[in-house]
Every structure is written in C-alpha cells, then in structure tokens.
C-alpha positions as CSV (number, residue, x, y, z in Angstrom):
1,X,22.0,73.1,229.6
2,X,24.7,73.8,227.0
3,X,24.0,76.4,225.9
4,X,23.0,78.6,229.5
5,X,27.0,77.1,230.2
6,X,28.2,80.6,229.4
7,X,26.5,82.0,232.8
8,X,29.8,80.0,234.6
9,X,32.2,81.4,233.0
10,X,33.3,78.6,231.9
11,X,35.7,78.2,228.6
12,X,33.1,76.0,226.7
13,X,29.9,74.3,226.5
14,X,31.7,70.4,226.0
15,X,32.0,70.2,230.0
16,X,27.6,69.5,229.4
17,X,28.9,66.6,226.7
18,X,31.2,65.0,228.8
19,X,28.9,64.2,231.8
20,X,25.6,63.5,229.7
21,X,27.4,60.8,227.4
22,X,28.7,58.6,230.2
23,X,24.7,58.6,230.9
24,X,23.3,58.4,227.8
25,X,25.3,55.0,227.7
26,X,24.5,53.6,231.0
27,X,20.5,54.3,229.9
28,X,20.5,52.6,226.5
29,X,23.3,49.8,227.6
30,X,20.8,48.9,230.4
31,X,17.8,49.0,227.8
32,X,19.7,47.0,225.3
33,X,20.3,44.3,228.6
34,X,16.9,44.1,229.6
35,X,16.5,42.2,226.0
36,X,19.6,40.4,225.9
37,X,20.3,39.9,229.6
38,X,23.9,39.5,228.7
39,X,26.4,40.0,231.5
40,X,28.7,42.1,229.5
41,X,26.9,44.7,229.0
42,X,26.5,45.8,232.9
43,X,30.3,45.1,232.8
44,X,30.9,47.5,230.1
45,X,28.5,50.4,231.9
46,X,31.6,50.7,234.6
47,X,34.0,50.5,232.0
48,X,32.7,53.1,229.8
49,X,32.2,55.5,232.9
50,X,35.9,54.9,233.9
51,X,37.1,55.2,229.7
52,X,35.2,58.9,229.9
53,X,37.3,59.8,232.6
54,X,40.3,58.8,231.1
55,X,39.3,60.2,228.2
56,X,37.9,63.5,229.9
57,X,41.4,64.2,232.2
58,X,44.2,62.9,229.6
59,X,43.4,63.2,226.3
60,X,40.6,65.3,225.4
61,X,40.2,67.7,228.4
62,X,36.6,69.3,229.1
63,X,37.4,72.3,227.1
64,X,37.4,70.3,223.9
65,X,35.1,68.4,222.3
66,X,34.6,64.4,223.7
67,X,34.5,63.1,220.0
68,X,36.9,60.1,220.8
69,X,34.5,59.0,223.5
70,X,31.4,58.9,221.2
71,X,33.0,57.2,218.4
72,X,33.7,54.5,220.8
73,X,30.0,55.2,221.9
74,X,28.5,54.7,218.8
75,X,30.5,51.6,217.4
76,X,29.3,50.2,220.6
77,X,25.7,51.3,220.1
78,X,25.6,50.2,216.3
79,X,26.7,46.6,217.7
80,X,24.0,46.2,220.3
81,X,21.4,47.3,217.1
82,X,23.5,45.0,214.7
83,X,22.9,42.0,217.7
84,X,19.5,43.0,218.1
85,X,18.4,42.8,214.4
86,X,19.7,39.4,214.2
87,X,17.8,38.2,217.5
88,X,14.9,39.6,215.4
89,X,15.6,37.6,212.4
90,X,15.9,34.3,215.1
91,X,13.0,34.8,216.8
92,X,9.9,32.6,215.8
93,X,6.9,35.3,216.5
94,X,3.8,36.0,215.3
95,X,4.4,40.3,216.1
96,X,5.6,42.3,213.4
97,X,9.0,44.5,213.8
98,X,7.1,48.0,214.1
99,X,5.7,46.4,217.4
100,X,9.0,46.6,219.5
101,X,10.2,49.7,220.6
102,X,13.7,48.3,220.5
103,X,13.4,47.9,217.0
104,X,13.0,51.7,216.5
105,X,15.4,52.7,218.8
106,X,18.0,50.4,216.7
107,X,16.8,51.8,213.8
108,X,17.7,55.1,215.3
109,X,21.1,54.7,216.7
110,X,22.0,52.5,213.7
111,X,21.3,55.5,210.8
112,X,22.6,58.0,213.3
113,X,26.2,56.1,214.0
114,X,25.9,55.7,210.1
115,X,25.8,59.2,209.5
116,X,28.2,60.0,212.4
117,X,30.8,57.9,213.2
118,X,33.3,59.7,210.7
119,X,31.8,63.0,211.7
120,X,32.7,62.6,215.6
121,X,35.8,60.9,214.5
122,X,37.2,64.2,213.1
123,X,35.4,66.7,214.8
124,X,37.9,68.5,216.3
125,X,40.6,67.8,213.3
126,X,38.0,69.4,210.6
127,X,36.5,71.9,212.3
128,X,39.6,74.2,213.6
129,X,40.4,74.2,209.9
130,X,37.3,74.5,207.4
131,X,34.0,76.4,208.2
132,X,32.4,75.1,205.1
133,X,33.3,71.3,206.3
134,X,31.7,72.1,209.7
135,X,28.7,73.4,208.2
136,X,28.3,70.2,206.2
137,X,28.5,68.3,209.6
138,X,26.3,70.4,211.4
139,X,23.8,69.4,208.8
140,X,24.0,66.0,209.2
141,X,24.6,66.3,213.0
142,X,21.4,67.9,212.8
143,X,19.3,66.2,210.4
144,X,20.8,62.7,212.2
145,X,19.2,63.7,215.9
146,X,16.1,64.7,214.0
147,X,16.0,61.2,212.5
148,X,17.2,59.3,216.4
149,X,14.5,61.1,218.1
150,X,11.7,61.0,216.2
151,X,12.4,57.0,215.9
152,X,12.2,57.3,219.9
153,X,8.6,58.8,219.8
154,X,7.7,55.9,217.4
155,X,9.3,53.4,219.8
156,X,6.9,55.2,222.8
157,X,3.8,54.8,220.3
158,X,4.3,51.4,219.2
159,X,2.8,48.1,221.1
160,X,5.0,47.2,223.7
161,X,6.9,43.5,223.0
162,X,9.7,42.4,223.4
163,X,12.1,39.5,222.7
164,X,12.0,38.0,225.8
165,X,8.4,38.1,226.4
166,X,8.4,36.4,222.7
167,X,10.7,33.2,224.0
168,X,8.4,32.8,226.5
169,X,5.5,32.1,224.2
C-alpha cells in the first residue's frame, strides 16, 4: 500500500504508517489480553487510537514520519512481552516455551523494540541529516522485521497453548 501511495498524489507514503499502527496495536494489545485478561489493556486500545490522532494532527503531521507514536508503541509492546515472560516463569506446566505462540511473538516484538526503539526515536532527526546513518537503520529496520516475522510463522507452527488454558490444569 505504501508504496502504490504515489498514484494519489499525495506528498508521502507515512499517511499508510499512520493508519496501520493504530491497528497493529489494537491486534496485538487484544492478543496480549486474551492471555492476561487485564482490563487495562482494552483501556489503553482507545487511548492509543486517540494519542495517534493527537499525535497525527499536532505534532507529527501525515507528511512526516509517525516515529514518536511507535516509540511509545514499542515501549508498550516490549512491556506486554517483559509481563508475559514472567507469567511464563510463574506458571507450573508441564509444556515447554516453543509450544506457545505468544512466546514467539514476545520473542519477536522484544528483539525488534531492542533493535528499534532508538532507531524510531530519531528517525526523522538522523535521517534529514546523514545518508550513511539512514542506511545503517534501514539495515536494521530491515534485518529486525525479518527477525518479527519469521518468529510469527513459528508462533503459527507451534502447538497451540496458552497460559490460561495451563491455570486451568
């Protein structure tokens, strides 16, 4: 979708960015609730729909990169996976970690906030000034989704359990 932007005539491609994060978050906050079942996280979906907005009209219009939002995204995402490793570690279970999909997907977000955080922090800072620093970023942008989505298709692959379906036991 990004990159067929151009056929609107529009001044960039971060328009695409600022409508799909607000998503992405709502997706994985309300697969990160159906294991904890904690009521703040279907409060913060809301929230962070309303903080894009802000976000999207007063500080970083649509014409420039949403970096502030995902920071804010990823600090959030790298708690749930923080949270979740320690329900892991709490849980008496007789399943080993490669058989919950939520422990690849933690995996995931965890190395790629790792590798991003600081990245999407000074995107558009870094980048107006220094090709060679963007093309270091780019790399580890890259190399970072690479390493996120291919823990997704192992989540998909792996026995289905989760923590919940564990407390019952």
């Amino acid at each position: 979708m990004a990159l067929n932007i151009d056929k609107f005539n529009l001044p960039s491609n971060y328009i695409v960015y600022h409508i799909f994060n607000p998503i992405q978050y709502i997706i994985v906050a309300w697969a990160y609730y159906q294991e904890f079942r904690k009521k703040l996280i279907l409060i913060s979906m809301p929230i962070m729909v309303i903080w894009s907005l802000i976000l999207s009209v007063f500080i970083q219009p649509i014409t420039e990169f949403n970096s502030y939002y995902i920071s804010f995204e990823l600090l959030i995402f790298t708690a749930f996976s923080v949270y979740y490793f320690l329900l892991l570690l709490r849980i008496e279970t007789d399943n080993k970690l490669k058989d919950y999909p939520l422990f690849w997907i933690s995996c995931g977000w965890l190395l790629f906030s790792v590798a991003n955080l600081f990245v999407f922090g000074t995107y558009n800072s870094f980048f107006k000034e220094n090709s060679y620093i963007e093309r270091v970023f780019a790399y580890i942008r890259v190399f970072s989704n690479y390493i996120l989505y291919s823990l997704f298709i192992v989540a998909f692959l792996v026995k289905q359990h989760t923590l919940l379906g564990d407390e019952r036991k």
